[in-house]
C-alpha positions in Angstrom: 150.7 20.4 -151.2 153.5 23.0 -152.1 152.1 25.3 -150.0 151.9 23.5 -147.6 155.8 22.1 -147.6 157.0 25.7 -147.6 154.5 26.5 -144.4 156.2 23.5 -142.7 159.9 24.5 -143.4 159.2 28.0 -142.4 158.2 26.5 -138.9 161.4 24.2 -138.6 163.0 27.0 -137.6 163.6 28.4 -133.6 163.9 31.9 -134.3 161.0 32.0 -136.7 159.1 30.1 -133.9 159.9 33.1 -131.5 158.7 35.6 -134.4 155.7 34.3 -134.7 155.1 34.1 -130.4 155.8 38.0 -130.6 153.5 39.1 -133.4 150.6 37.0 -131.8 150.4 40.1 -129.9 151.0 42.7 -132.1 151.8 44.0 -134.9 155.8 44.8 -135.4 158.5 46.4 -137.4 161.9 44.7 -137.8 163.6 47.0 -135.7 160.9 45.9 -132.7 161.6 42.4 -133.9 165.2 42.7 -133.3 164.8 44.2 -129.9 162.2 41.2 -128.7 164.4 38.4 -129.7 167.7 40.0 -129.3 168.6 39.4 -133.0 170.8 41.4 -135.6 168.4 43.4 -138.4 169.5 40.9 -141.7 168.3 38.1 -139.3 165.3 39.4 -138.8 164.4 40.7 -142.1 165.6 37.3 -143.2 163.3 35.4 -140.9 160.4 37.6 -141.4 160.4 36.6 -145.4 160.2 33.1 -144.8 157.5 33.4 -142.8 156.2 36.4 -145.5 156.5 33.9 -148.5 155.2 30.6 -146.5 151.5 33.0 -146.2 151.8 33.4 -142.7 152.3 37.3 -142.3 151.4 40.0 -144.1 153.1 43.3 -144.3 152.5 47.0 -144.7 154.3 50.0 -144.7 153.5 53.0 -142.8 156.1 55.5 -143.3 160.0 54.3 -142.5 158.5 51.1 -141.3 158.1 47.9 -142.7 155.1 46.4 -140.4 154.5 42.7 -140.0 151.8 40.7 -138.3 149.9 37.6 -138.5 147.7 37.4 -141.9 144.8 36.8 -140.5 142.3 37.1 -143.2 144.6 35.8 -145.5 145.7 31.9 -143.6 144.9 29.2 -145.3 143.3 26.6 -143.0 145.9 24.6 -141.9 148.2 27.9 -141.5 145.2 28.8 -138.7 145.9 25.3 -137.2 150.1 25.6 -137.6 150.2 29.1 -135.6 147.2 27.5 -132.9 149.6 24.8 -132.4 152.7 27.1 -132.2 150.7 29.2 -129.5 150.0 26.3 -127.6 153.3 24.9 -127.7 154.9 28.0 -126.3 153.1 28.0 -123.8 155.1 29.0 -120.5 158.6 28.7 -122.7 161.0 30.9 -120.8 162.4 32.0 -123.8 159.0 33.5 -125.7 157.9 34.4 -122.4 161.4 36.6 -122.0 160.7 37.5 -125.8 157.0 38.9 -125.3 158.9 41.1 -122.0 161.4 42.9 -124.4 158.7 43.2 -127.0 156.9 45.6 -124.3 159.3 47.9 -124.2 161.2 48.0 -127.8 160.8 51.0 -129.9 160.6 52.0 -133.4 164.1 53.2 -134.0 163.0 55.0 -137.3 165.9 55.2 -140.4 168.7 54.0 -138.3 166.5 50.6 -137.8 169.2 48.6 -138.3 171.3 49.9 -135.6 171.1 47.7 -132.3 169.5 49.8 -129.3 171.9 51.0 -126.5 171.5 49.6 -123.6 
């Protein structure tokens, strides 16, 4: 049931929402995170914990980067049902529609990550 509470409270949140909407299509370093949602680099490593520790991404690294996506393998049932829902839900949102846009065309900044991009 613990579990379960922390997968809940990780979802109560509207950026961690907008997370999960960009890594249902691929995987992502922080730096491409920021640039999707428009988001400083301690939010996003923040946000992308919580949803790290509530068992719904998993991470690797691959060089400089810190890659997250959607643990697949790993979801427990109900996770599987939680990120169905959250898909669903968002929908035709203009705001993870405008989220999966910018995700299309951020980079990989490499060590100076946690710089914003120039616009």
């Amino acid at each position: 049931m613990r579990e379960m509470v922390k997968a809940f409270k990780a979802l109560s949140d509207e950026t961690r929402l907008r997370m999960l909407n960009v890594l249902m299509e691929r995987e992502c370093c922080v730096c491409e995170v920021m640039q999707a949602l428009e988001i400083s680099q301690a939010r996003a490593s923040r946000n992308l914990r919580a949803l790290y520790d509530a068992g719904f991404l998993k991470l690797r690294h691959d060089g400089l980067w810190s890659l997250y996506s959607i643990d697949k393998e790993g979801l427990k049932e109900y996770s599987v049902d939680m990120i169905e829902a959250v898909r669903k839900a968002l929908e035709g949102n203009e705001t993870a529609l405008l989220d999966r846009q910018r995700l299309k065309s951020a980079e990989r900044m490499g060590p100076s990550c946690a710089r914003r991009p120039s616009a």
